[in-house]
C-alpha positions as CSV (number, residue, x, y, z in Angstrom):
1,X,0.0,0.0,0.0
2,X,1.1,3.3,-0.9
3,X,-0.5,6.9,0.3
4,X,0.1,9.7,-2.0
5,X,-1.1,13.0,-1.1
6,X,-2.4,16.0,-3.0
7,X,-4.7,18.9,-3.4
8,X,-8.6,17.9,-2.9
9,X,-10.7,19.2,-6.5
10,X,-13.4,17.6,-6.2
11,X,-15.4,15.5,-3.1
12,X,-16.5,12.0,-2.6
13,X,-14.5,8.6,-2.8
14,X,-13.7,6.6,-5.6
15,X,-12.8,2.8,-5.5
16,X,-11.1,0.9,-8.2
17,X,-9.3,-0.7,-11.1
18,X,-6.7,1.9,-12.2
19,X,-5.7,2.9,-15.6
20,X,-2.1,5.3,-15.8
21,X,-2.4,7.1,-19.0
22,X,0.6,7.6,-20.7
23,X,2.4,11.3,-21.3
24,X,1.3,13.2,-24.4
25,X,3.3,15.8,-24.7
26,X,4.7,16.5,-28.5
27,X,7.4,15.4,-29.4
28,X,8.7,16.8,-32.4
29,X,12.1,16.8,-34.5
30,X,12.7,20.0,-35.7
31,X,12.4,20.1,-39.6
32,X,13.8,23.5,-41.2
33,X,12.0,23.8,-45.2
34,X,13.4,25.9,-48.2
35,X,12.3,29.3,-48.8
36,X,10.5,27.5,-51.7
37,X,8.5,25.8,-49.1
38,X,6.9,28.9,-47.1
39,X,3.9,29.5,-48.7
40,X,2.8,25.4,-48.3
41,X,3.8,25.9,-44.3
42,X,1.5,29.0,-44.4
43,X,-1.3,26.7,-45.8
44,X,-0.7,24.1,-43.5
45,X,-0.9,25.9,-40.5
46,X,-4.2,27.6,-41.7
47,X,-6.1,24.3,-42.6
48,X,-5.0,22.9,-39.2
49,X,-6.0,26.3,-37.8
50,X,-9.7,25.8,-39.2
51,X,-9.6,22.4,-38.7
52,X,-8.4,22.7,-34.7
53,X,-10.9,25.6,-34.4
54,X,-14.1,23.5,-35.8
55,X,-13.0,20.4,-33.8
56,X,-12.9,22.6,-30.6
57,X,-16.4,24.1,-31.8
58,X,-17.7,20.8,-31.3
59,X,-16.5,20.1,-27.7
60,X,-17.8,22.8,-26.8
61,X,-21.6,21.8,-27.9
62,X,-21.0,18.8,-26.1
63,X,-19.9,20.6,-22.9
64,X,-22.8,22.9,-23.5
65,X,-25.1,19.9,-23.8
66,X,-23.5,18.1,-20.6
67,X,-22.6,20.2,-18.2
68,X,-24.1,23.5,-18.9
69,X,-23.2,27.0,-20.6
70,X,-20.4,28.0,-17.9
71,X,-18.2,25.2,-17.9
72,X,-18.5,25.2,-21.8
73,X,-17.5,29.1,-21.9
74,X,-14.2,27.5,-21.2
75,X,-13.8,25.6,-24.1
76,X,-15.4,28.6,-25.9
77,X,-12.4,30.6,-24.9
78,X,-10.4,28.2,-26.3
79,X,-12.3,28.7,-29.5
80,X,-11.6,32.4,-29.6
81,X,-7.8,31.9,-29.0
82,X,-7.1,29.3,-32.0
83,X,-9.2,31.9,-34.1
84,X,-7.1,34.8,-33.0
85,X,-5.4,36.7,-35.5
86,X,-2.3,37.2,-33.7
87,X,-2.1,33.4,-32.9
88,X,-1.8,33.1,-36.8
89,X,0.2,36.0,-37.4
90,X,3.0,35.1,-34.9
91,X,3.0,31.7,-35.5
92,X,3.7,32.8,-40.0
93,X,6.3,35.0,-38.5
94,X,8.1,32.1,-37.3
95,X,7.7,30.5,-40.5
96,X,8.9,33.1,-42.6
97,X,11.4,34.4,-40.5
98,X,13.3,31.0,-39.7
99,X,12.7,28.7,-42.5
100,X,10.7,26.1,-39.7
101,X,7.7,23.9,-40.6
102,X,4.5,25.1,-39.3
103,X,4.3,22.3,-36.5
104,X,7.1,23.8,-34.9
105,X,6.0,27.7,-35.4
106,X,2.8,26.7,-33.3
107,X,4.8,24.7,-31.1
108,X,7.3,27.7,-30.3
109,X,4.3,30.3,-30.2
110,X,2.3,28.3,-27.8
111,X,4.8,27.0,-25.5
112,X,6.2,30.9,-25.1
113,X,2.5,31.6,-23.8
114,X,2.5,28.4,-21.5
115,X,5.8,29.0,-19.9
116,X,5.5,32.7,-19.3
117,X,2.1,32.1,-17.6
118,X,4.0,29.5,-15.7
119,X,6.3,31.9,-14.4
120,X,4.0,34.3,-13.1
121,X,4.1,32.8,-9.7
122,X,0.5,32.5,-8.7
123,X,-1.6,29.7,-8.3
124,X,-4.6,30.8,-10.9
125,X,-2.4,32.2,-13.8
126,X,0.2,28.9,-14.2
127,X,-3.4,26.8,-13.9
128,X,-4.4,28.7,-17.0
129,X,-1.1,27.0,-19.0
130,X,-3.1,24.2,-19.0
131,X,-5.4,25.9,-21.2
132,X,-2.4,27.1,-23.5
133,X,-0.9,23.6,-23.4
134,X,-4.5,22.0,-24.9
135,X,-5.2,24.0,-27.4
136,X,-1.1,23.5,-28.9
137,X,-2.2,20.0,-28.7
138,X,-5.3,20.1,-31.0
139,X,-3.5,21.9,-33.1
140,X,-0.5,20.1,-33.7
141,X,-2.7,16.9,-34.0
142,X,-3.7,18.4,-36.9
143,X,-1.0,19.1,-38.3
144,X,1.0,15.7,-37.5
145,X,-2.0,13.7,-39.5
146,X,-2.7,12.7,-35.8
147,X,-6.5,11.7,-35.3
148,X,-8.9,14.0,-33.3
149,X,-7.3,13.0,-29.4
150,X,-10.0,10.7,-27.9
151,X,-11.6,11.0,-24.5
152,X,-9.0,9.2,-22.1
153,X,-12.0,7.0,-21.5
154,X,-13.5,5.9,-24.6
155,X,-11.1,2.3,-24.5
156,X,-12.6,1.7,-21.0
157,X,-14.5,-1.5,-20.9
158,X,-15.3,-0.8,-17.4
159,X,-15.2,1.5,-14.8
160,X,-12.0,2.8,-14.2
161,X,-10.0,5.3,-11.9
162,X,-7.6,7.2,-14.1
163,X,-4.0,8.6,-13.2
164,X,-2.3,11.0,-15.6
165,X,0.5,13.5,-15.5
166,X,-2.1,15.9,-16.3
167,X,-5.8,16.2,-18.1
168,X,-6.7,19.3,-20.5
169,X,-9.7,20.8,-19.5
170,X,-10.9,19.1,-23.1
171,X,-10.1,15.8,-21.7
172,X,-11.8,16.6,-18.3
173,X,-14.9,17.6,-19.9
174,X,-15.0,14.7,-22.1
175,X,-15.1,12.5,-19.3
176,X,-18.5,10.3,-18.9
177,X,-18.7,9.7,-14.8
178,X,-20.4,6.3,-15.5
179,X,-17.1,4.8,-17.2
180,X,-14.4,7.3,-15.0
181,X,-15.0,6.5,-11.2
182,X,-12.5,9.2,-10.2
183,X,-9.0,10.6,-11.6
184,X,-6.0,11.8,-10.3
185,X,-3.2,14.0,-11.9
186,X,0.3,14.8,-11.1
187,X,-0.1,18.8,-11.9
188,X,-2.8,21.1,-11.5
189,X,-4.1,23.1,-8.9
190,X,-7.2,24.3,-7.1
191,X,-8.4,27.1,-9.5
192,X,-7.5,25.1,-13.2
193,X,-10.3,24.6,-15.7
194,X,-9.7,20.8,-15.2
195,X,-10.4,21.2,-11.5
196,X,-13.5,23.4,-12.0
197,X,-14.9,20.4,-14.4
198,X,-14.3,17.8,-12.3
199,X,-16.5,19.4,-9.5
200,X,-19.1,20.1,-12.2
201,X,-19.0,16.5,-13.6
202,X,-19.2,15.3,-9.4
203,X,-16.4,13.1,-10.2
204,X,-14.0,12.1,-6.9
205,X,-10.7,13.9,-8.3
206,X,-7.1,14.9,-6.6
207,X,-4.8,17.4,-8.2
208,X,-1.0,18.2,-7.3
209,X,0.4,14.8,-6.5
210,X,3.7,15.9,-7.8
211,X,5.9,13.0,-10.0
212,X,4.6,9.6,-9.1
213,X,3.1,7.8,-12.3
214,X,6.5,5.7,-12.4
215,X,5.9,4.3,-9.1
216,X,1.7,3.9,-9.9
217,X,2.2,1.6,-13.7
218,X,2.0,-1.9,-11.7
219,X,-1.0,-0.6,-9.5
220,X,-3.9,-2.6,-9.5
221,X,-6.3,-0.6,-8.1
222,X,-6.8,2.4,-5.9
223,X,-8.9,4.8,-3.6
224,X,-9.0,8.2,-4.4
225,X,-10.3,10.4,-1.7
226,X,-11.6,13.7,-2.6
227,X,-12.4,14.8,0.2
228,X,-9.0,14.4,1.6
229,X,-7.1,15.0,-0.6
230,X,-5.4,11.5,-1.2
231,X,-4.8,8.7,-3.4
232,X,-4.1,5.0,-2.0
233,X,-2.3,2.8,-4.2
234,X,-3.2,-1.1,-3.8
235,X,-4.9,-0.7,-0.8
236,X,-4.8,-3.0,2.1
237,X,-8.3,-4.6,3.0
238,X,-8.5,-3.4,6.4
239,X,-8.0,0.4,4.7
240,X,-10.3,-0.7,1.7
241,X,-13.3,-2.1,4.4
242,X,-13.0,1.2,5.6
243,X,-13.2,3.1,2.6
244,X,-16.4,0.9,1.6
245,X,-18.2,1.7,4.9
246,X,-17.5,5.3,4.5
247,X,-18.5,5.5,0.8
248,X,-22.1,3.8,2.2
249,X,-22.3,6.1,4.7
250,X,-21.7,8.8,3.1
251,X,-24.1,7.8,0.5
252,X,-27.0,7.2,3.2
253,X,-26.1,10.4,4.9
254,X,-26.9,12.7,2.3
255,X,-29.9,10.7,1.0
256,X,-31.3,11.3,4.8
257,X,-30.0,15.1,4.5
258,X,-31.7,15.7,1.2
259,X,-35.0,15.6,3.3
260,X,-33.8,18.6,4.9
261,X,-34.3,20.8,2.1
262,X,-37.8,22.0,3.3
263,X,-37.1,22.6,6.8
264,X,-36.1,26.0,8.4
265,X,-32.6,26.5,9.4
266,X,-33.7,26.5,13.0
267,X,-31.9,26.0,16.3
268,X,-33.9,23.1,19.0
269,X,-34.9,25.8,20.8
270,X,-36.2,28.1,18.4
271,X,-33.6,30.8,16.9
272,X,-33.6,31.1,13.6
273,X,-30.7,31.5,11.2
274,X,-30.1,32.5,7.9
275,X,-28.6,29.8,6.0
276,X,-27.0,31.0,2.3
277,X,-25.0,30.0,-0.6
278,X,-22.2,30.8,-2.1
279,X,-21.8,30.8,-6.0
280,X,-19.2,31.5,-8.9
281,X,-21.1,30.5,-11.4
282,X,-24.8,31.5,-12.2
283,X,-26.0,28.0,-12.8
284,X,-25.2,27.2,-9.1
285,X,-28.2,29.1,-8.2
286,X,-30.3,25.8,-9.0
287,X,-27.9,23.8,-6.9
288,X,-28.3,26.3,-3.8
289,X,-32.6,26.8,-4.0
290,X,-32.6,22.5,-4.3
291,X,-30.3,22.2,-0.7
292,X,-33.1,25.3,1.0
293,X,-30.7,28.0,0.9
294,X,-32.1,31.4,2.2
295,X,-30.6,33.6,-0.9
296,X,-26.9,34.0,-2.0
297,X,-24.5,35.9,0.5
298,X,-21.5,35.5,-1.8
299,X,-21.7,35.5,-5.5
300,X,-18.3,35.6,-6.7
301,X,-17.9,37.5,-9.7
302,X,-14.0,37.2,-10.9
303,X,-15.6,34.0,-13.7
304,X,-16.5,36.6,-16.0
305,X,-13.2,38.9,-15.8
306,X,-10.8,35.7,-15.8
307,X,-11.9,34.6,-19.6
308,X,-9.1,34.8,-22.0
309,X,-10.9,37.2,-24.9
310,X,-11.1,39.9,-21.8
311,X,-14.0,41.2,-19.8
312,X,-17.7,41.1,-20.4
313,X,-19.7,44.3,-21.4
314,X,-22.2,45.7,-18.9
315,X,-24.8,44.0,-20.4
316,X,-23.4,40.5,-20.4
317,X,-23.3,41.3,-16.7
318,X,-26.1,43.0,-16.0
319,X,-27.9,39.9,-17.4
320,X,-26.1,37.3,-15.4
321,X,-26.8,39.4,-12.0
322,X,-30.7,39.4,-13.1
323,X,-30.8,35.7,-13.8
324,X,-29.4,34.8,-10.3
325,X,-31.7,37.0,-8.7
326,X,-35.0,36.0,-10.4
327,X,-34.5,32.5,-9.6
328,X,-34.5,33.4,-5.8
329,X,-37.6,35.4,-5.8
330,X,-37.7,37.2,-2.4
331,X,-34.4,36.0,-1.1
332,X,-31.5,38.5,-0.8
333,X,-28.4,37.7,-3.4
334,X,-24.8,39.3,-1.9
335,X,-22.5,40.6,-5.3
336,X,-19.1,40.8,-4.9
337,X,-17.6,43.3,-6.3
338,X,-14.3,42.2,-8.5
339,X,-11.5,40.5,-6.3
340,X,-9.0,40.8,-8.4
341,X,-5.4,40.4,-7.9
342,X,-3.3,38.0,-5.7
343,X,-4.1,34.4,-7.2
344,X,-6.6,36.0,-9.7
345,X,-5.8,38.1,-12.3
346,X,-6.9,38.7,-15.7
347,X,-4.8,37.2,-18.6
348,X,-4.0,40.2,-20.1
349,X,-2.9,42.1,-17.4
350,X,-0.1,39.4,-16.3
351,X,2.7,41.2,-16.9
352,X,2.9,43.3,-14.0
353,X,4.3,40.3,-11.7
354,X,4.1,41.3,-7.9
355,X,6.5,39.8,-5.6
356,X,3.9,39.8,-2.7
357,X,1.0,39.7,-4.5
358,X,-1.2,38.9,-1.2
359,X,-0.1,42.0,0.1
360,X,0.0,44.0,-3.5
361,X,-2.7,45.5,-5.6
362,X,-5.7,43.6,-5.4
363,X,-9.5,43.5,-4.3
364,X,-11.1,46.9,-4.0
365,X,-7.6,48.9,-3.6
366,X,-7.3,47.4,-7.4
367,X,-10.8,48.6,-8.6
368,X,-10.4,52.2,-7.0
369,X,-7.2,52.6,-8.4
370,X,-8.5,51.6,-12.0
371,X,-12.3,52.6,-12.0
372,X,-13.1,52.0,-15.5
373,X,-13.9,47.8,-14.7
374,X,-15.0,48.8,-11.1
375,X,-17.6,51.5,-12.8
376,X,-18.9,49.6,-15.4
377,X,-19.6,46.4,-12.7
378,X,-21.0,48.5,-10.6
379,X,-23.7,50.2,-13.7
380,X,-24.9,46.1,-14.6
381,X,-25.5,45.4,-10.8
382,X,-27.5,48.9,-10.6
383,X,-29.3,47.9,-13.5
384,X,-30.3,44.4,-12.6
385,X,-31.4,45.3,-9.4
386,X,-33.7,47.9,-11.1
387,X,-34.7,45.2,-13.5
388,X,-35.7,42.5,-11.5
389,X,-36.4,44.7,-8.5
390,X,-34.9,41.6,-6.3
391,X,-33.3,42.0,-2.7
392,X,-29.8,43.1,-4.0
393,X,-26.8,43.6,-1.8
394,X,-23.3,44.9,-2.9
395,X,-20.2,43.8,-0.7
396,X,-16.8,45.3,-1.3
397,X,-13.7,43.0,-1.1
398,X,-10.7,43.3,1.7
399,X,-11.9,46.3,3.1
400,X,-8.8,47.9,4.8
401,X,-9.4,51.1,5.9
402,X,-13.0,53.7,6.6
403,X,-11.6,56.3,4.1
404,X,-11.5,52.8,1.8
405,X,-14.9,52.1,1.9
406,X,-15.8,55.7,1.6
407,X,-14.6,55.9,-1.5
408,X,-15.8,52.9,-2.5
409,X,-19.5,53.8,-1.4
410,X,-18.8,57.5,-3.0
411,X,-18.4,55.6,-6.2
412,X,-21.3,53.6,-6.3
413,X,-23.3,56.7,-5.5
414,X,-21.8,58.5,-8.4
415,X,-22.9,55.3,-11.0
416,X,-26.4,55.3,-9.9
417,X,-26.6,59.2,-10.8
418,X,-25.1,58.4,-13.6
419,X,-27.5,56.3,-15.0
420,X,-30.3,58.1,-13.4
421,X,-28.9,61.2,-15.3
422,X,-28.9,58.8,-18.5
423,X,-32.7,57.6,-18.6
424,X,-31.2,54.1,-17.4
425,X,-33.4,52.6,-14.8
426,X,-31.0,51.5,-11.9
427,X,-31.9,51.6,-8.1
428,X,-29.8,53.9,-5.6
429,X,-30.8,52.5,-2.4
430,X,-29.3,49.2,-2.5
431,X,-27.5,47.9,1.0
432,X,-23.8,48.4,1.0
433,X,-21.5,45.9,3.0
434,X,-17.6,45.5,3.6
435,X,-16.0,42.2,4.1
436,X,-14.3,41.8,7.2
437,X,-10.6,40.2,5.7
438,X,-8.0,42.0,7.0
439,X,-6.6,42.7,10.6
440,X,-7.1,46.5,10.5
441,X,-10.4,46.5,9.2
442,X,-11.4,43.7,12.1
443,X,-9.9,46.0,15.0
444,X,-11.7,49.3,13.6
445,X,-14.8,47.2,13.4
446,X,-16.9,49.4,15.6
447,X,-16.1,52.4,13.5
448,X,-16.6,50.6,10.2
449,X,-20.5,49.4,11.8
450,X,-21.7,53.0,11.4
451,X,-20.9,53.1,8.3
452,X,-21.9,49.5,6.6
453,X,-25.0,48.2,6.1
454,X,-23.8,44.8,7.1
455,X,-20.1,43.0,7.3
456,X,-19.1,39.6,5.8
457,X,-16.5,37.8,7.5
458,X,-14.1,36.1,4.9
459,X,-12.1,33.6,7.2
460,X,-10.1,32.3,4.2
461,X,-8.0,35.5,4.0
462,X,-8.7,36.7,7.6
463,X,-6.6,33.6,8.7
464,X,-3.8,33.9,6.5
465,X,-3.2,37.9,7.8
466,X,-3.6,37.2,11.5
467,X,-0.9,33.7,11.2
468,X,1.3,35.7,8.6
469,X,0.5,32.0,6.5
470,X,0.2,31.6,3.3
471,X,-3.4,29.3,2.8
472,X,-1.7,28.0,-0.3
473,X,1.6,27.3,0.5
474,X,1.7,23.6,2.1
475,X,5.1,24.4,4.1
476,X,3.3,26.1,6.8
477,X,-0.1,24.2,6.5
478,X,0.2,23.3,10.0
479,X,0.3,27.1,10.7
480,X,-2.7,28.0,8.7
481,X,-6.2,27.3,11.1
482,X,-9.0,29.3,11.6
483,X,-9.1,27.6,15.0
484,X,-6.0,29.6,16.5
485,X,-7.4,31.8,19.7
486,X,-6.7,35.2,17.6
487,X,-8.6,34.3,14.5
488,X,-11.6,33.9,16.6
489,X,-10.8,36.9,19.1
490,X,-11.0,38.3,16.1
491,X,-14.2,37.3,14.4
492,X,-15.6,38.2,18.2
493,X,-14.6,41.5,18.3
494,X,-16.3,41.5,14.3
495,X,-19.8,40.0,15.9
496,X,-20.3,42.6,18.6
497,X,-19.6,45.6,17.0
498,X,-22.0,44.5,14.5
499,X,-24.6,43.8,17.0
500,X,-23.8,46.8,19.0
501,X,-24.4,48.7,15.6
502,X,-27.5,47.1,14.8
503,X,-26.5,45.7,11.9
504,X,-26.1,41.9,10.0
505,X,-23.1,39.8,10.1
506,X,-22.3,36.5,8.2
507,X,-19.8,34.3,7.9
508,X,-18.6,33.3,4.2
509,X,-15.5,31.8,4.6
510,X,-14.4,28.3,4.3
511,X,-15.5,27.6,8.4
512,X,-19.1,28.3,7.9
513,X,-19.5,25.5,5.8
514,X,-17.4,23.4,8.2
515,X,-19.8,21.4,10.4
516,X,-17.4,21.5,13.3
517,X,-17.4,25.4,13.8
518,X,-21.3,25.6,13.6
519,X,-21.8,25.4,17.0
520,X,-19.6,27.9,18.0
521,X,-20.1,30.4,15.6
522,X,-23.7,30.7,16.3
523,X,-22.1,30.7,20.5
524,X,-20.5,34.0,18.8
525,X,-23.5,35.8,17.8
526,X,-23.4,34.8,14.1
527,X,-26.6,34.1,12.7
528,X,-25.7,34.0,9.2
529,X,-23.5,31.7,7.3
530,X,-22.6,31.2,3.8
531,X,-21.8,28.1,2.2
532,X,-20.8,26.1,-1.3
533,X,-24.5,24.7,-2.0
534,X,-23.0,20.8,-1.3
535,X,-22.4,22.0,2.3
536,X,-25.5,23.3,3.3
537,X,-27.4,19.9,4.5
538,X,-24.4,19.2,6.9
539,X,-24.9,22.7,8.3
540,X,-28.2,22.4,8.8
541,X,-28.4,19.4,10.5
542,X,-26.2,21.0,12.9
543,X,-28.2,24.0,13.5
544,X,-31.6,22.4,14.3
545,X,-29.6,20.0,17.0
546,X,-28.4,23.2,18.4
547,X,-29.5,24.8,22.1
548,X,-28.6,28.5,21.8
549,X,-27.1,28.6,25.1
550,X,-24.7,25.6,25.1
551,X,-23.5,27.1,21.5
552,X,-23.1,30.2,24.1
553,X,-20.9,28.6,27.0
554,X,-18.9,26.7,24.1
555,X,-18.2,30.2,22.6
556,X,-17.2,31.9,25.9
557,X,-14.8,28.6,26.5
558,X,-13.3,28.4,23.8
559,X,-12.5,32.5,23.6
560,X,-10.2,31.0,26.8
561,X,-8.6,28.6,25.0
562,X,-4.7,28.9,24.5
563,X,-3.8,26.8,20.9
564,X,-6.0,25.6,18.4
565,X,-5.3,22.4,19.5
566,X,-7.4,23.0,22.9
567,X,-10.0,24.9,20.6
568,X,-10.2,21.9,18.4
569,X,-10.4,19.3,21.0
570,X,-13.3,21.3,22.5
571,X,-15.0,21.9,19.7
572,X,-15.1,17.8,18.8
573,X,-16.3,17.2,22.2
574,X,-19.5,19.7,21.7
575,X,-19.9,18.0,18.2
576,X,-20.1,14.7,19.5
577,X,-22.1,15.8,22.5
578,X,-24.6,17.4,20.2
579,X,-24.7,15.0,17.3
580,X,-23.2,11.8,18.9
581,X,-24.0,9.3,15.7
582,X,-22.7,11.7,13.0
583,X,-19.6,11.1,11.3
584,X,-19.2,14.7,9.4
585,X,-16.9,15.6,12.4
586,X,-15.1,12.9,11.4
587,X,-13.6,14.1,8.5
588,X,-10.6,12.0,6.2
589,X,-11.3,8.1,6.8
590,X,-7.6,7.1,5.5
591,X,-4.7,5.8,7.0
């Protein structure tokens, strides 16, 4: 038995046979031609050119047909890019200029784009190489006679786990979850196009395992955990009778919380809380009114800016805003305004590399100091509030300081006369709120609560400023817990100046859809929380086997606790106390 361990993509447990795809990367012998020979290279690359661009046409209908128009936008955008002009026109440079065959011009054009996005340093830009590194492949195919690349599955004459150095997000959305159990890949990160698929397709997958297909060719079979994050090579039986029981479990536990759909979000004893969603993707809306959510209290917006043929036009946005809201007729939807920067950036604006881009130019301090995307975000929000006439909410992003949000507020003030001035319908009067992710803004809480209309706690980033530890960076992973006495002195100090103020507080980071930390956030005063749709059941259940004043004394205790360790232990205590059969406390069932 063998334990590899990764980056967690996509949740639930796969169990089986295991088939190790083999590397595809080109491999070509460079083949110089005679000036005589330029013009034929030219028409080569532009039949394969056409040829690539019609073939990716057509996985992107099927995505489209499969898994909805979102996830196909991302083979859309690799539609646009083989179809770019500049594509073409660097690529007959090459050609002209050095006397190379048209294989190798596209190989030298694409693989420039690849590598200097892997360079960049973050997380979300070298995921979008993957993107470059597909869309060389489909071409060269074409122009090495190869056939149109298959589905990694399509050989499969039974269900299979599959381990690979890396999938294209092609491949990953080719994938049919009846013959592909789970997969597993060497590269890839949290925010790659692959990664986002596998979540959509609900396929068990692990990303990040570093260099271990070599060891995994004589495997036999597998588990892959994605929930943990791990991949178990030839299991032992006592680890695969585990894996079984959990996999039954978990099956019959979210059958039996499925029921919960139509039930309030209520304590035992009668306090009601406000149980939303969070979203990327507009879609998600149907997954978060089918789990009972309350509205949206995070809709992320960075999707639309993060395409590779640039930004969307008001419209485009305006539209998307008014779709999420009219599906939750009543219930209050939460936009976030653009966080951009740190591990998201937009394609073309990659070649300003940061050296601490955490602590650089990102979130709101990006959109004030370049209004023009900021301005126009804010006009589609106005306008699809106006439209639908839906309980809208703005939030801004890493709030830092009051003169911060000022500005920001002054802005959004300034749009709404604008398009009042214009004859464009657009409501002024929509609730303004600041999320609550940095240090400085969590200390001048109090003063920030006359101001805001409500505060969202991120806890994701809020943890990595207090511990000074990078959430990405594994090396310090041990560091990085929203557990540790400060964060939640913190998030305290957050909850009653909101109260003292009057005003709504929720939770949206990672812990509120942590079933562990229910308990005592709600002991802290929180009474909203905002979770991925797939969480919410877990949460729930928690909440209505909740007394309001033992969530209360497990608050006050823990607030006295001295390490997360002690703050952990108690919390697993009052878990099992509360909910003494459930096994979401659990968490990882492996080795």
């Amino acid at each position: 038995m063998k334990i590899l361990r990764g980056i967690a993509v996509s949740p639930g447990v796969a169990i089986g046979p295991v088939l190790v795809l083999a590397p595809r990367g080109p491999r070509l012998a460079r083949r110089a031609v005679p000036a005589s020979a330029v013009e034929q290279e030219r028409r080569r690359l532009d039949r394969a050119l056409e040829s690539a661009r019609l073939e990716a046409e057509a996985a992107e209908r099927d995505a489209r047909s499969r898994l909805g128009p979102q996830y196909a936008d991302i083979l859309a955008a690799h539609v646009r890019m083989i179809a770019d002009p500049t594509l073409r026109r660097e690529a007959v440079t090459r050609i002209d200029r050095d006397r190379i065959a048209a294989e190798h011009a596209i190989f030298d054009v694409l693989d420039g784009y690849a590598r200097r996005l892997e360079r960049l340093g973050t997380a979300h830009l070298a995921a979008r190489a993957a993107d470059v590194r597909d869309i060389q492949r489909r071409i060269l195919d074409q122009l090495t006679g190869q056939p149109p690349s298959p589905s990694p599955a399509d050989s499969l004459v039974e269900p299979l786990l599959l381990l690979a150095e890396d999938l294209s997000p092609s491949e990953a959305a080719a994938l049919d979850p009846s013959r592909v159990l789970g997969f597993a890949t060497e590269s890839g990160g949290r925010t790659s196009h692959t990664a986002i698929i596998a979540a959509a397709l609900e396929i068990p997958a692990v990303v990040g395992l570093g260099r271990v297909l070599d060891g995994a060719r004589d495997c036999r079979s597998a588990i892959i955990d994605g929930d943990g994050g791990m991949v178990i090579l030839d299991p032992d039986e006592p680890t695969l009778r585990r894996y079984r029981r959990h996999a039954v479990e978990r099956a019959t536990r979210f059958a039996e919380l499925s029921r919960l759909s139509d039930l309030p979000a209520e304590t035992a004893d009668g306090s009601r809380i406000r149980l939303l969603g969070n979203i990327e993707f507009p879609a998600e809306v149907d997954a978060c009114r089918e789990r009972g959510a309350d509205g949206i209290g995070l809709f992320r917006t960075e999707f639309f800016y993060l395409a590779d043929d640039g930004p969307p036009g008001e419209l485009e946005q305006a539209e998307a805003y008014a779709a999420v809201i009219r599906a939750l007729p009543g219930k209050p939807v939460t936009i976030r305004t653009l966080d951009l920067g740190s591990d998201k950036s937009e394609p073309g604006r990659a070649l300003h590399v940061e050296p601490n881009p955490a602590l650089g130019l990102r979130s709101l301090r990006r959109s004030l100091r370049d209004p023009g995307p900021f301005r126009l975000q804010l006009r589609a929000i106005l306008r699809a509030a106006a439209i639908t006439g839906g309980d809208v909410r703005v939030m801004f992003p890493l709030v830092t300081t009051l003169d911060e949000f000022r500005q920001a507020r002054a802005t959004l003030r300034d749009v709404a006369a604008e398009l009042l001035a214009e004859g464009t319908p657009a409501r002024a009067d929509l609730p303004v709120g600041a999320m609550i992710e940095v240090p400085a803004a969590a200390i001048m809480s109090d003063l920030l609560a006359k101001e805001v209309d409500f505060f969202s706690i991120g806890t994701n980033d809020l943890t990595q400023y207090i511990l000074a530890a990078d959430r990405t960076n594994e090396t310090v992973a041990d560091l990085y817990t929203s557990a540790d006495p400060a964060v939640l002195r913190l998030i305290d100090t957050v909850a009653r100046a909101a109260e003292a103020a009057g005003i709504e507080v929720t939770v949206c980071g990672s812990i509120a859809g942590e079933p562990l930390y229910t308990m005592l956030l709600l002991g802290m005063g929180i009474q909203h929380l905002s979770t991925p749709p797939h969480q919410l059941p877990e949460v729930k259940r928690v909440i209505r086997a909740v007394q309001m004043d033992e969530a209360r004394a497990l608050a006050r205790e823990a607030l006295r606790r001295g390490s997360a360790a002690e703050v952990l232990d108690l919390l697993r205590q009052a878990f099992r106390r509360v909910l003494p059969d459930d096994p979401a406390e659990a968490g990882a069932v492996g080795p």
